[in-house]
C-alpha positions in Angstrom: -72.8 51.7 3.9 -73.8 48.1 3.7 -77.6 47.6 2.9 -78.3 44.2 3.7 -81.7 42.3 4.0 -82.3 40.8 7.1 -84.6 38.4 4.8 -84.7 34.4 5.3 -81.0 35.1 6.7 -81.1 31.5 8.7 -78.5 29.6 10.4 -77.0 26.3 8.7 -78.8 24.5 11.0 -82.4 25.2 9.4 -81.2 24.8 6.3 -79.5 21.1 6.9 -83.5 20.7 8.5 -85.4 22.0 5.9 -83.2 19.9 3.2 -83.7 16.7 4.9 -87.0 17.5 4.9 -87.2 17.9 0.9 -85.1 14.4 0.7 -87.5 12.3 3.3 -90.5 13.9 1.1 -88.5 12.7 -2.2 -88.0 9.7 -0.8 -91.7 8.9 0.2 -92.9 10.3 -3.1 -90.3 8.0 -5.2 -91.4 4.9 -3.3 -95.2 6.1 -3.8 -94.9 6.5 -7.8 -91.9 3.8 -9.2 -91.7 0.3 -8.1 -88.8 0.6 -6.4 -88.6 -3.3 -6.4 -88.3 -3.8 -10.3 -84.5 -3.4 -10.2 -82.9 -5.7 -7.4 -80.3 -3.0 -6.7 -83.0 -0.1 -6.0 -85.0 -1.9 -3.7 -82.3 -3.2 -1.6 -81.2 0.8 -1.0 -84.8 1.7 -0.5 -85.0 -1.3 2.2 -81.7 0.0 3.8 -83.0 3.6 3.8 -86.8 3.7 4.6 -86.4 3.1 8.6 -83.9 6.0 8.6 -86.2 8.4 6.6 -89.6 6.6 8.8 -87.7 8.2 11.9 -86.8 11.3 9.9 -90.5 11.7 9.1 -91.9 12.1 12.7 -89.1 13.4 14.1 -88.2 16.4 11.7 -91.3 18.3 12.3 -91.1 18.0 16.4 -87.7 19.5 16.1 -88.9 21.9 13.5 -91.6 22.9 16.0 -89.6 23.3 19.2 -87.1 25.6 17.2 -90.2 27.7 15.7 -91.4 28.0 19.4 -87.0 29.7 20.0 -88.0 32.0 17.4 -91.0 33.1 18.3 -93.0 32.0 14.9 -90.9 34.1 12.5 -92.3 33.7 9.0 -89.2 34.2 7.9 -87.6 30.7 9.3 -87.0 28.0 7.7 -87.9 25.9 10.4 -91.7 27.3 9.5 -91.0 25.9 6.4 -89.7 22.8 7.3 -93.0 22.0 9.7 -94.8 22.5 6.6 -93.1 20.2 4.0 -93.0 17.8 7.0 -96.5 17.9 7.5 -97.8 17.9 3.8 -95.6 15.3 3.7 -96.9 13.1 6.3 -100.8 14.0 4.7 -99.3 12.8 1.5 -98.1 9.6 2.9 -101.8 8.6 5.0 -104.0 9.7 2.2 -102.7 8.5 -1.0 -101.6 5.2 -1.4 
């Protein structure tokens, strides 16, 4: 007899979502606290990267919300948590500066 937890048992798919998330939010906050600009070879990947991870911003937690909507508002998604990191993450970015 198998005993398995149907706990936070997500598809690939909200896990690829929810780890972009954490990588646009690590991306904002390492361009928030270093100077990315004090080594030439920093700032020129963080000048290639940030409209890429602009667009990821905004549209991660749309998608995020539309697949929350498919499963009916589960707090067991990871799309829920998604929405959220996208969202603190976008607070983070308009209120500290």
């Amino acid at each position: 007899m198998t005993d398995e937890t149907t706990t936070f048992q997500n598809s690939s798919l909200s896990k690829i979502f929810f780890i972009l998330s954490l990588i646009v939010l690590g991306f904002w906050s390492v361009g928030q606290i270093i100077d990315v600009y004090r080594y030439p070879a920093v700032g020129a990947i963080f000048e290639i990267l940030w409209l890429f991870m602009l667009l990821m911003l905004f549209i991660l937690p749309i998608i995020a919300l539309v697949f929350l909507i498919k499963e009916k508002f589960s707090f067991k998604s990871l799309y829920l948590y998604t929405l959220i990191v996208a969202v603190i993450n976008i607070l983070l970015m308009i209120f500290i500066k």
